[in-house]
Residue frames relative to the residue before (quaternion, step in Angstrom):
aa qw qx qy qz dx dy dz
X 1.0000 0.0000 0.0000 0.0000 0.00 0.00 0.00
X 0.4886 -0.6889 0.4542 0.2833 3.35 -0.70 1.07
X 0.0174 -0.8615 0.5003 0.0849 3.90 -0.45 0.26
X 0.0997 0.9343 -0.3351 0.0697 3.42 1.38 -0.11
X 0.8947 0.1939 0.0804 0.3942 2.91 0.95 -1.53
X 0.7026 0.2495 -0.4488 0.4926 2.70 1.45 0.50
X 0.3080 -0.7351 0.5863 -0.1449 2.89 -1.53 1.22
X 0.4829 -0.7586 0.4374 -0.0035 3.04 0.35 2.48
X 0.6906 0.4413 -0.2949 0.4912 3.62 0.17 -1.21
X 0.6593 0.4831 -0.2522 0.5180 3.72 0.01 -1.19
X 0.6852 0.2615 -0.4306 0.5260 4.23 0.55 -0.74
X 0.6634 0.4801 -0.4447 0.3630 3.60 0.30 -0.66
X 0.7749 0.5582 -0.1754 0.2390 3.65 0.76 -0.32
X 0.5125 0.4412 -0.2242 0.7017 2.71 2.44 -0.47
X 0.5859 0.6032 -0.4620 0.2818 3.59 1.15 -0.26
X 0.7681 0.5100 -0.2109 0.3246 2.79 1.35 -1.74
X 0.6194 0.5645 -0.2702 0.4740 3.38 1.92 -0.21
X 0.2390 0.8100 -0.4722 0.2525 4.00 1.63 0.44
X 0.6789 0.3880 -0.4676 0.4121 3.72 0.61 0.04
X 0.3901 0.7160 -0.2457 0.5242 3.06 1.29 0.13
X 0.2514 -0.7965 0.4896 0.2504 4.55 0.97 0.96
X 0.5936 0.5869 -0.3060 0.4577 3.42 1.02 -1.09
X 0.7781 0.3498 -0.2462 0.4599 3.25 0.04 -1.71
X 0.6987 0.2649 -0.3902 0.5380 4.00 0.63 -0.08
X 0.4848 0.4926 -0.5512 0.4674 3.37 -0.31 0.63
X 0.7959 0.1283 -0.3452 0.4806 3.45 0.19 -1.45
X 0.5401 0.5929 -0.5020 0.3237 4.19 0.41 0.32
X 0.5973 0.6059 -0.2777 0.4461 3.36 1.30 -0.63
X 0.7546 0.3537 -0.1786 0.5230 3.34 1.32 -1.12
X 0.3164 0.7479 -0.3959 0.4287 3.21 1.40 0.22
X 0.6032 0.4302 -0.3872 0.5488 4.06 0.66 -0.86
X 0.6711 0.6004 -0.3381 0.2735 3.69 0.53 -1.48
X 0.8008 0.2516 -0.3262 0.4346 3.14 1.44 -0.01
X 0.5312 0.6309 -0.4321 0.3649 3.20 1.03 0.81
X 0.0371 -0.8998 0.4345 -0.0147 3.31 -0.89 0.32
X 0.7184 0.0963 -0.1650 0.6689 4.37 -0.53 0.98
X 0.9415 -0.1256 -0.1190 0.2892 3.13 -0.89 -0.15
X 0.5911 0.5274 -0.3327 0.5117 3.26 1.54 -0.47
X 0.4384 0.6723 -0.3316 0.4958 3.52 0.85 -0.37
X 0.7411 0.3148 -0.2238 0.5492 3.48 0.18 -1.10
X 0.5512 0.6062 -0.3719 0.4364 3.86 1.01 -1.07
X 0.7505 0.3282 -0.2664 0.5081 3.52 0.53 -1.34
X 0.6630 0.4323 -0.3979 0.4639 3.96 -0.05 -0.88
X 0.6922 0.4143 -0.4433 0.3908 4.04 0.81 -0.19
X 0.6498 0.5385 -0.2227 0.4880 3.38 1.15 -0.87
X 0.4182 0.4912 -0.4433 0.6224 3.70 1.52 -0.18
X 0.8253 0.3015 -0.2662 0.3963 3.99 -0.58 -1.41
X 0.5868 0.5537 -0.4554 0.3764 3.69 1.02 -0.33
X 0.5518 0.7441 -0.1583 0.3418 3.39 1.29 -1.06
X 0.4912 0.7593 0.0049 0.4267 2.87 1.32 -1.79
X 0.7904 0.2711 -0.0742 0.5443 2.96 -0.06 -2.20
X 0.7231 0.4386 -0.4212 0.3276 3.83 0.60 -0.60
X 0.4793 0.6748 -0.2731 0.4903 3.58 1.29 0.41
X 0.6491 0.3474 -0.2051 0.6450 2.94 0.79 -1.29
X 0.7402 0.4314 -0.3360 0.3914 4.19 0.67 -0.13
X 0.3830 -0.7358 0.4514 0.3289 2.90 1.72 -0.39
X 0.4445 0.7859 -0.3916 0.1771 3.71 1.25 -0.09
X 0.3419 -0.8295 0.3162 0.3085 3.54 1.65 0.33
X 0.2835 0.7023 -0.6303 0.1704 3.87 0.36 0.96
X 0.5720 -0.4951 0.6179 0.2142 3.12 -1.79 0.20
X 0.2821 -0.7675 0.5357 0.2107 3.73 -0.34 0.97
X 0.4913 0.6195 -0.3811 0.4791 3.84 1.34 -0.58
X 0.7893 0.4382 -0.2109 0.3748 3.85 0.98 -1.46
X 0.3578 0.7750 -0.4572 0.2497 3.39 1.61 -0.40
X 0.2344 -0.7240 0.6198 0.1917 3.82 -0.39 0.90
X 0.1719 0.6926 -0.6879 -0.1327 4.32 -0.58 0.51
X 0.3252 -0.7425 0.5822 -0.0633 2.55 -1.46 1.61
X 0.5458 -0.5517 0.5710 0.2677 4.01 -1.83 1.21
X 0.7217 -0.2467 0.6069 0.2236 3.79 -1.83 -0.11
X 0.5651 -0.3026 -0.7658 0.0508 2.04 -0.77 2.11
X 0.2146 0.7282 -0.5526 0.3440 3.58 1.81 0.74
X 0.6806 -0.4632 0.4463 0.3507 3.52 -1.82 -0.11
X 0.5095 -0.4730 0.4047 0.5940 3.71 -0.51 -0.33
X 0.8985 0.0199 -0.1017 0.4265 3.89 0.31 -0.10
X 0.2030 -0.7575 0.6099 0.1147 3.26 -1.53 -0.08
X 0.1000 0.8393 -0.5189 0.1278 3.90 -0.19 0.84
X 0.3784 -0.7515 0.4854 0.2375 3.52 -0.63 0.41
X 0.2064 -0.8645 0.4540 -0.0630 3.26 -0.82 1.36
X 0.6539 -0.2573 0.0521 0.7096 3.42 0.20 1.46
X 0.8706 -0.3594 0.1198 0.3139 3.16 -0.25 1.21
X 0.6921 0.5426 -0.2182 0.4231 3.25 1.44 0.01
X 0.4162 -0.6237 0.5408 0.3813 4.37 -0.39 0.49
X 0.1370 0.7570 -0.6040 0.2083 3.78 -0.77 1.10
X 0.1297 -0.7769 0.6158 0.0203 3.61 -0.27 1.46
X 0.1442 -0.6822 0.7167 0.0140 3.30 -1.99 0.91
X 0.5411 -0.6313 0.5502 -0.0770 2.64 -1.85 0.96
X 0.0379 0.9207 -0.3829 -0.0655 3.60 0.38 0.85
X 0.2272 0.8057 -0.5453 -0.0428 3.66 -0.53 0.61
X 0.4356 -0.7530 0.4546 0.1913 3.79 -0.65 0.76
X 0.3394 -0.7643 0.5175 0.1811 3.60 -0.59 0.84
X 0.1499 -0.8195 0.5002 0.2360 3.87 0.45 0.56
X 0.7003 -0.3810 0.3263 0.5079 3.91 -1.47 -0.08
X 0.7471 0.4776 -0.2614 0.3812 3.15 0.33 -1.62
X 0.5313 0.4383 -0.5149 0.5104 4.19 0.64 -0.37
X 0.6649 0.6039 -0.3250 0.2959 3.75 0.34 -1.09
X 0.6848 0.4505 -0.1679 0.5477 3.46 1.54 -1.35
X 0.6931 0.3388 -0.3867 0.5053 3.60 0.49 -0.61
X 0.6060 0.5371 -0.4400 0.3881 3.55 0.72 0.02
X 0.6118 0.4587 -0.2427 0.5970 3.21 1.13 -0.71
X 0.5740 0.5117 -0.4603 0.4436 3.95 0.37 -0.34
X 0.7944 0.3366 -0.1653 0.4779 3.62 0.71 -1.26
X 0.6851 0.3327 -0.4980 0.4147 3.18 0.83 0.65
X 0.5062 0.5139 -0.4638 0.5143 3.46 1.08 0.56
X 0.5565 0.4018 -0.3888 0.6146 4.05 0.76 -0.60
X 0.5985 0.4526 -0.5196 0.4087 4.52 -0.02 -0.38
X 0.7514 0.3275 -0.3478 0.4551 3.56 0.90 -0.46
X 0.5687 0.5577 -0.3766 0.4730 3.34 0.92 0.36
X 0.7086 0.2982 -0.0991 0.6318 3.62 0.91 -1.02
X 0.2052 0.7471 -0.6273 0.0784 3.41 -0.72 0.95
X 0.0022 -0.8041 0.5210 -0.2863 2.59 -1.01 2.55
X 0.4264 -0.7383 0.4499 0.2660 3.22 0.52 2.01
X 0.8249 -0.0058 -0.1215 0.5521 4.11 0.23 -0.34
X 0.1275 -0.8377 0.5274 0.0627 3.22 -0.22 1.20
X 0.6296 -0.5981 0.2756 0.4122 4.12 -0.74 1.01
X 0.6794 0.1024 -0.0729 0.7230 4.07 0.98 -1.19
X 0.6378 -0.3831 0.6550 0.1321 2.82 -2.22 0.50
X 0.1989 -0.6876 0.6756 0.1764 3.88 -1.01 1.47
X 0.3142 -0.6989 0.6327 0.1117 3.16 -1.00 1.41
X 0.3785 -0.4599 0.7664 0.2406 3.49 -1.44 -0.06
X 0.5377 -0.5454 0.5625 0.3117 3.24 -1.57 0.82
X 0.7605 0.4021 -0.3526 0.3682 3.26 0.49 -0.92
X 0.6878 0.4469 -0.3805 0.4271 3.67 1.03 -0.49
X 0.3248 0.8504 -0.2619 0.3207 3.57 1.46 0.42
X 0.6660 0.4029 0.1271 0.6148 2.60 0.70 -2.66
X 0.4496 0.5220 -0.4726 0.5496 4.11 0.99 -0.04
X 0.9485 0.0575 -0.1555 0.2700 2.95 -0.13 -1.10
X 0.1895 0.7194 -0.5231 0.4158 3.19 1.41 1.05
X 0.6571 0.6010 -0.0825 0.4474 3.34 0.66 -1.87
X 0.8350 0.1986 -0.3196 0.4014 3.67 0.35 -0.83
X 0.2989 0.6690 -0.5723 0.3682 3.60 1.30 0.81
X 0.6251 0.5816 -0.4107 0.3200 3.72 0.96 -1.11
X 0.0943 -0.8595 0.4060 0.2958 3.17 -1.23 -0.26
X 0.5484 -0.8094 0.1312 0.1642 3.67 -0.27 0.94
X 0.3193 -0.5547 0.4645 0.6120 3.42 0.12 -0.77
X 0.5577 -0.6194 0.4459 0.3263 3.01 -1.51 0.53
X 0.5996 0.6171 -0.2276 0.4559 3.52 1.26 -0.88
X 0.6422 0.5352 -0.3646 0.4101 4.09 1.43 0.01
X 0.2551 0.5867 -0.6475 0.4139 3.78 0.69 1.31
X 0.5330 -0.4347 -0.7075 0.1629 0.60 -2.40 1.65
X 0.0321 -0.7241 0.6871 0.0510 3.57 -1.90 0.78
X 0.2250 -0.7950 0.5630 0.0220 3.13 -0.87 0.94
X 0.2701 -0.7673 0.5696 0.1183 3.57 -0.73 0.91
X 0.2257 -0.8177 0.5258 -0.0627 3.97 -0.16 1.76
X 0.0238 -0.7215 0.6918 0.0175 3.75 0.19 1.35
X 0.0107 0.7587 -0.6450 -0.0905 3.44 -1.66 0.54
X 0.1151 -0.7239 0.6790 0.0413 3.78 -1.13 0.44
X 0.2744 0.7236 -0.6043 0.1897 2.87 -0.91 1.51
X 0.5709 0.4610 -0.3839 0.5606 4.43 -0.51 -0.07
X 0.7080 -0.6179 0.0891 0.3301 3.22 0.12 1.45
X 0.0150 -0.8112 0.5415 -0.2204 3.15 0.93 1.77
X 0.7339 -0.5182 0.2374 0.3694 3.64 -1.37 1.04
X 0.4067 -0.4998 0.6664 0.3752 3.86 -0.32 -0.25
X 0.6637 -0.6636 0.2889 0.1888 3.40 -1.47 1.49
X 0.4682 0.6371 -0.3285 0.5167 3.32 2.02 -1.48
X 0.8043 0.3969 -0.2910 0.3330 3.81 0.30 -0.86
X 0.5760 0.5421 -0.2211 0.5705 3.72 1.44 -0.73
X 0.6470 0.5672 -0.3891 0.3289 3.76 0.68 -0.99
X 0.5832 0.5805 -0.3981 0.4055 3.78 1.15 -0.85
X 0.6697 0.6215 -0.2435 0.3254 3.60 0.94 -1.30
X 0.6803 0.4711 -0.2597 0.4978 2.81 1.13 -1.69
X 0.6507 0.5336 -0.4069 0.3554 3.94 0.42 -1.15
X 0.6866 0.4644 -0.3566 0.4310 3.75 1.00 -0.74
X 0.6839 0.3622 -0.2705 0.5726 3.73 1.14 0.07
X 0.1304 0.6339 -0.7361 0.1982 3.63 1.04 0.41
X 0.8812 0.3728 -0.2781 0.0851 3.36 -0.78 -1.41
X 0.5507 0.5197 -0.2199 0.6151 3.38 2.01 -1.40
X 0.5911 0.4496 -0.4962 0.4498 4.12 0.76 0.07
X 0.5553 0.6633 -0.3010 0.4013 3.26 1.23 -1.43
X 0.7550 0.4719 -0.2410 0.3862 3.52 0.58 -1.64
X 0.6913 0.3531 -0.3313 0.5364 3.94 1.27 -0.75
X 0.5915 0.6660 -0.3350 0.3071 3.43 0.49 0.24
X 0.5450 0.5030 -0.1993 0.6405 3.06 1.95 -1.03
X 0.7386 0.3301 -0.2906 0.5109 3.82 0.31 -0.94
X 0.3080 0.7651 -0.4199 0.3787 3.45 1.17 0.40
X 0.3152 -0.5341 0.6906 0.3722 4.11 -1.31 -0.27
X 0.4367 0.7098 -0.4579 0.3096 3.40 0.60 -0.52
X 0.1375 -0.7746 0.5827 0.2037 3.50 -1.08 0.64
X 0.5839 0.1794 -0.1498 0.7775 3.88 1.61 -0.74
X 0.1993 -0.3790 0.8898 0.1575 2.62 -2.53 0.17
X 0.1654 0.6848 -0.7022 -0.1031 2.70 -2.05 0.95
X 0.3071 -0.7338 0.5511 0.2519 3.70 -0.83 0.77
X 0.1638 0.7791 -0.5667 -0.2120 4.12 -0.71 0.36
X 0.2418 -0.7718 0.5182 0.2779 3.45 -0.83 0.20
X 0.4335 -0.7468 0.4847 0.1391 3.42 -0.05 1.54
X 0.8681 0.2322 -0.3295 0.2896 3.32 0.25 -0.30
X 0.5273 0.6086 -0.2802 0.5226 3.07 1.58 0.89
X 0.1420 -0.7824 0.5254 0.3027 3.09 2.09 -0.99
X 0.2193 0.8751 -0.2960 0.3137 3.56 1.16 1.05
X 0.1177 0.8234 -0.5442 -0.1097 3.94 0.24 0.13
X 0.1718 -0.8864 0.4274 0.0464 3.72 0.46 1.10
X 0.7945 0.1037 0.0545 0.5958 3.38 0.61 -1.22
X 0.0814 0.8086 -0.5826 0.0063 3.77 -1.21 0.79
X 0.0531 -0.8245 0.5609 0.0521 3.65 -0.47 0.20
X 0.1023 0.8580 -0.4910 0.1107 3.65 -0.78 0.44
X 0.3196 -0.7477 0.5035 0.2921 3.85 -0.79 0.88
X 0.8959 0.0223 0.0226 0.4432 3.82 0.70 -0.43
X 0.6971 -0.4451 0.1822 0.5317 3.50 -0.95 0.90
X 0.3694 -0.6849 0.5138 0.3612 3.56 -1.36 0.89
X 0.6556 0.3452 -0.3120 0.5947 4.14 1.11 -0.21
X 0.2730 -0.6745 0.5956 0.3402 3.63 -0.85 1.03
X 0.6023 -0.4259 0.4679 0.4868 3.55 -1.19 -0.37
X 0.5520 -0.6718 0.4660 0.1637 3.27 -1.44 0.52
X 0.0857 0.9382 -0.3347 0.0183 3.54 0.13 0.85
């Protein structure tokens, strides 16, 4: 994969300098020259960032490891530990038809209804565990994000709570070791699930 142009050091450096009009401007215009794969490289490593802020999970945007097939898209060290993530984006339009059909279920009431109402998020699960991984990418964590004028959380939270249990259930039979839901445009971490401490214990 060609990588040429993008140039990790140089985003982390204009990021950490964004209060700075200059230094955001020339980061902003920085995507405008990217394009195919690096594009997607840089705009994932931007929302991954993000979300580790908003978690407070203290990485180093310089150490962020992005990673090719069959690894995850990344690898980054978390409190002191190697921890690899999975990125998949929840777009508007999964959010709205999800939300249409749960407004028609109270309208149609059909003791055996023909498909299963998915949840976006119980969707993009099992989208994801079709992939396969390296074996060597534990702990993995599976990073849903909504953002580009995705619903506000107050409106998504009703959906998600009525699938707590059917998200819950693809999540376990999952590889996944966390779920995490962010809502970028809130810089939000709303919803998380997980089988086991995200720091093992030092020994």
């Amino acid at each position: 994969m060609d990588r040429e142009r993008w140039d990790q050091g140089r985003f982390a450096d204009l990021r950490a300098r964004r209060d700075s009009p200059a230094s955001h401007r020339a980061y902003q215009a920085m995507f405008y020259f990217l394009s195919g794969d690096d594009l997607k490289r840089a705009r994932e490593w931007d929302l991954f960032v993000r979300f580790c802020e908003a978690g407070q999970l203290g990485v180093d945007p310089v150490e962020v490891d992005m990673l090719d097939p069959p690894w995850p898209d990344l690898k980054a060290e978390v409190f002191g530990h190697a921890h690899y993530f999975e990125l998949g984006e929840i777009v508007q339009q999964d959010w709205m038809k999800a939300l249409a059909q749960q407004e028609k279920k109270s309208i149609i009431d059909s003791p055996l209804p023909l498909t299963a109402l998915l949840s976006p998020l119980e969707s993009i699960i099992q989208k994801k565990v079709k992939k396969k991984y390296a074996p060597q990418a534990m702990p993995l964590s599976l990073l849903l994000y909504s953002e580009r004028n995705a619903p506000h959380w107050a409106v998504i939270e009703p959906l998600v709570g009525e699938r707590k249990s059917e998200i819950r259930a693809s999540f376990e039979s999952s590889v996944f070791d966390y779920l995490w839901l962010f809502v970028a445009n809130e810089n939000r971490i709303p919803f998380s699930l997980s089988k086991r401490m995200i720091v093992s214990p030092l020994g």
